[in-house]
C-alpha positions, 0 to 999 in steps of 0.5 A: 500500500502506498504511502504518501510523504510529508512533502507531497502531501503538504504539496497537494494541500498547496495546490487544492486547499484541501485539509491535510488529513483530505490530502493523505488519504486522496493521495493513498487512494490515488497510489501517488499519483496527483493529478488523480488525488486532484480529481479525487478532492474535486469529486469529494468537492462535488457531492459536499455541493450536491449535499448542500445545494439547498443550504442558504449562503447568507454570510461571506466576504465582500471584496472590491477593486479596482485596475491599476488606471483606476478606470474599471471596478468590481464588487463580488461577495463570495459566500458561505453559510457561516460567519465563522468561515466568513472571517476565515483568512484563507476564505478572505485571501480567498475572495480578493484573489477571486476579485482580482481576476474578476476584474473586466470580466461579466460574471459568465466570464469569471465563472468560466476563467481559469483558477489555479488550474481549474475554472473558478466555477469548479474551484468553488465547488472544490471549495466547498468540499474542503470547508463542508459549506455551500460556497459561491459568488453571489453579488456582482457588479462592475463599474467603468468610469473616467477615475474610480476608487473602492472601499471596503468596509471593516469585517468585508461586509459592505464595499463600494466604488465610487466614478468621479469624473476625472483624474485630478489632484486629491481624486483618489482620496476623495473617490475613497471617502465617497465610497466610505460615504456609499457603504455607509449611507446606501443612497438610493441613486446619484440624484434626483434624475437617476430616481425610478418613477417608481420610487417616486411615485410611491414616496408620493402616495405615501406622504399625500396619504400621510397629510391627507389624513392630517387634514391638509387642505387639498390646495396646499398638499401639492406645495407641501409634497414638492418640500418633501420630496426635495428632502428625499432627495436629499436624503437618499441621493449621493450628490445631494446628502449631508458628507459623513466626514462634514455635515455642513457640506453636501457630497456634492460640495466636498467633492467640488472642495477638492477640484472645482469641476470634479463630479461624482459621476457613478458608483456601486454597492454591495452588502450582506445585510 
């Protein structure tokens, strides 16, 4: 009966992340040879998938990035089933190496992309097999624009990029604290204009029901309802919400402190909760 050295097991266990027990034992039922111990993990990786498929995948790692121009971003959540493997360094090594590749890709392509030897669609199922939880991508967004710049929030829950509309002086710290400011406001649109009628129609039943039932005279509630809407914007839109670092500003405002004809011009968003 074979049996497999330390150093070909550690070396198996470095191509395949596999557990070093998993790696001995695929190794003696392979009689040595790799590849084979290889397909023996995946396989395992397949059934713990299968086993697990109705499983729900609500904790993870969000990861953001952007290209060495600054011009193109990407937002992924790898996913599992508990906070546990979420804050595991290897998942999250894991999941930034994953987003590295993922960037000027759409997700099909990802998916599709070659990953240590195998696409990153079957290297998740690899995964899964040696963690024992469901693992998968779950959020993913990318963004182009003239200057961008992401944020990832403490514990990799949330993360954000922000577009602003060129690269100038003060760009990069301020597309950063921009995004800081997505991740922790989750605005709605970027401003009044990228607002769905949707959205605003059903801000404006609400509050003409609401003065309605106060007694408003119906002459005035459409004055009234402009006011109130304007404070929605101003609440739930990017370019026009109190900065998180200066209350006294708009983002709008900061943004234009740094560079009198810098915009925000897009961003996205990703979050667990």
């Amino acid at each position: 009966m074979y049996t497999p050295v330390a150093a070909d097991v550690a070396k198996l266990r470095n191509i395949t992340g596999a557990g070093m027990m998993d790696c001995k034992k695929a190794l003696v039922e392979a009689e040595g040879d790799f590849d084979k111990a290889i397909e023996i993990l995946r396989k395992k990786g397949q059934k713990v998938a299968a086993n697990r498929a109705d499983r729900e995948s609500t904790e993870g790692a969000v990861i953001a990035k952007v290209n060495a121009d600054n011009t193109a971003g990407v937002i992924i959540a790898l996913n599992c089933e508990t906070d546990f493997v979420a804050k595991n360094d290897d998942f999250v090594k894991l999941a930034h190496e994953l987003a590295e590749l993922a960037l000027g890709k759409n997700k099909e392509e990802f998916l599709a992309t070659d990953f240590q030897g195998t696409t990153v669609a079957e290297k998740l199922i690899e995964q899964t097999g040696v963690i024992g939880e469901k693992i998968e991508i779950g959020s993913f967004e990318t963004i182009e624009g003239p200057f961008l710049g992401a944020y990832i929030h403490a514990g990799n829950k949330i993360a954000a990029i922000t577009s602003l509309s060129a690269d100038v002086d003060g760009a990069a710290d301020a597309a950063k604290a921009v995004s800081m400011q997505v991740a922790a406001m989750n605005p709605i649109a970027l401003d009044e204009t990228m607002v769905s009628q949707e959205v605003i129609d059903r801000e404006l039943d609400i509050e003409r029901e609401i003065l309605t039932k106060e007694g408003k005279p119906a002459n005035i509630i459409d004055n009234i309802l402009k006011g109130k809407m304007q404070k929605f914007y101003k609440d739930n839109t990017l370019v026009h919400q109190a900065f998180i670092k200066d209350s006294g500003v708009s983002v709008a405002d900061y943004v234009k402190s740094v560079n009198g004809d810098l915009k925000v011009v897009g961003f996205v968003r990703v979050s667990l909760t």
